[in-house]
C-alpha positions as CSV (number, residue, x, y, z in Angstrom):
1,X,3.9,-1.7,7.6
2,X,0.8,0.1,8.5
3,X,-2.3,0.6,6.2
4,X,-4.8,3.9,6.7
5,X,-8.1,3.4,6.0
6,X,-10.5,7.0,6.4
7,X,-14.3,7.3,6.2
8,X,-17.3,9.1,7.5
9,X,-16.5,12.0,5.3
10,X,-19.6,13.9,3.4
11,X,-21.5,16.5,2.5
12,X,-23.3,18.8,5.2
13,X,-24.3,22.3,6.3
14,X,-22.8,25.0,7.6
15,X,-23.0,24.6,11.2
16,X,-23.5,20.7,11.1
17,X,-21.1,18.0,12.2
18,X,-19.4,14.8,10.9
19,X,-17.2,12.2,12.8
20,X,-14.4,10.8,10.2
21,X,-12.8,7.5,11.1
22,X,-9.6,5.9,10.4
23,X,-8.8,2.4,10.9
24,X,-5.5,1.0,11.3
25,X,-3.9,-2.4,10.4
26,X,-0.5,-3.6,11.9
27,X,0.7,-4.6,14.9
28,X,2.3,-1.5,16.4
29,X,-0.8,1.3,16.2
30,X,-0.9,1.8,19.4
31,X,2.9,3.1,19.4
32,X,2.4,5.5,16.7
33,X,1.2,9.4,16.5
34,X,-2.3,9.8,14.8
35,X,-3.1,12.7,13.0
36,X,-5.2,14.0,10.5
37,X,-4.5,16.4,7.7
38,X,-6.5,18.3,5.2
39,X,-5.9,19.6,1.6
40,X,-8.9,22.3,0.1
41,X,-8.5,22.2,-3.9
42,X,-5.7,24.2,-4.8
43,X,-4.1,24.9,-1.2
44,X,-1.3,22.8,0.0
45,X,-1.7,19.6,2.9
46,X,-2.4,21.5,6.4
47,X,-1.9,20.0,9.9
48,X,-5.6,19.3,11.7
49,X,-5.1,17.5,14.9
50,X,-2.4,14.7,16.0
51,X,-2.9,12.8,18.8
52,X,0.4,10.9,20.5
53,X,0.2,6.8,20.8
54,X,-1.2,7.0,24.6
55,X,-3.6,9.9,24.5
56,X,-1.2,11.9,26.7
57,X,-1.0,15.2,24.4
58,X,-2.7,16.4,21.1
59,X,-1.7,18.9,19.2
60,X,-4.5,20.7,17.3
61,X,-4.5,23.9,14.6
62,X,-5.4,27.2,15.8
63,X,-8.6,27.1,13.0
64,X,-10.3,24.5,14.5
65,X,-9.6,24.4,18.4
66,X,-12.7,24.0,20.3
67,X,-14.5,22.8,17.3
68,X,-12.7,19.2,16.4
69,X,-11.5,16.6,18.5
70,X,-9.6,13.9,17.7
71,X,-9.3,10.4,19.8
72,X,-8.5,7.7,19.7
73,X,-8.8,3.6,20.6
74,X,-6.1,1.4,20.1
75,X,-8.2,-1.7,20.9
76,X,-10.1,-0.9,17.7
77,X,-6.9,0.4,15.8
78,X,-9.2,2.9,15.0
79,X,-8.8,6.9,15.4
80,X,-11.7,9.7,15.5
81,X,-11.8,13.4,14.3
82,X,-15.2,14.6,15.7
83,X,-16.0,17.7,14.3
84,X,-18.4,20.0,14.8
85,X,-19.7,23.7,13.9
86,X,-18.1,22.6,10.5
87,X,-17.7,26.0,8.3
88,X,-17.3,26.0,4.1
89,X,-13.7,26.8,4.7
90,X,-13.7,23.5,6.4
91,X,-14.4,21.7,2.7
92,X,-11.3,19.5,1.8
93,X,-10.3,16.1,1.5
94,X,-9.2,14.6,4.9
95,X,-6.4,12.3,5.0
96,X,-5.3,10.4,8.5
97,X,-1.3,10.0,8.8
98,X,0.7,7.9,11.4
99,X,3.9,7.7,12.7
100,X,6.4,7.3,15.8
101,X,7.7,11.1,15.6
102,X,4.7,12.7,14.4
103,X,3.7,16.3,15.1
104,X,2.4,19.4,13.1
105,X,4.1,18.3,10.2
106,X,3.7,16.0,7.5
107,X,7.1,14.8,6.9
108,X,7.2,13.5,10.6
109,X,4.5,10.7,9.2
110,X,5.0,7.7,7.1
111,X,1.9,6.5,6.1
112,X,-1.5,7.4,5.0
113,X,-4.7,7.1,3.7
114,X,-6.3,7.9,0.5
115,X,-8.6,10.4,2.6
116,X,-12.0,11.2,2.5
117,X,-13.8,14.2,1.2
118,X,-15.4,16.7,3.3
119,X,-18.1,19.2,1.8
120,X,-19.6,22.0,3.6
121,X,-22.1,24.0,2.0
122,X,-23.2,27.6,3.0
């Protein structure tokens, strides 16, 4: 079992940046996918970014590439979306997912957080 726990989300300009955080409890994070997934009020759960157990390969949406980042430390359980130029389209609660197959899609994860909300005003 693996428990998702998201903050650093807020309210902030156009333009401005905000690093969410997700920290991990169980024993086999560091075997597991990370990625992160948003969900704008009334628009279905879209892929962010996914990052795979060892770093090795991230997969990230064309709508924010070269604007977020996601990482990740498995000595801290712990994974980062660092984003930045944020734009109001980018207001939605983020949620972080994990899981050993994970990719774009959010059947490939088992668990996740109760997410965090991300405002960005004009």
């Amino acid at each position: 079992q693996v428990q998702l726990e998201e903050s650093g989300g807020g309210l902030v300009q156009a333009g401005g940046s905000l690093r969410l955080s997700c920290a991990a409890s169980g024993r086999t994070f560091s075997r597991y996918t990370m990625g992160w997934f948003r969900q704008a009020p009334g628009k279905e759960r879209e892929f962010v970014e996914a990052i795979t157990w060892n770093g090795g390969r991230i997969f990230a949406a064309d709508s924010v590439k070269g604007r977020f980042t996601i990482s990740r430390d498995n000595a801290k359980n712990t994974v980062y979306l660092q984003m930045n130029n944020l734009k109001p389209e980018d207001t939605a609660v983020y949620y972080c997912a994990t899981g050993i197959g994970g990719g774009y899609y959010s059947r490939e994860y088992t668990y996740w957080g109760q997410g965090t909300q991300v405002t960005v005003s004009s």
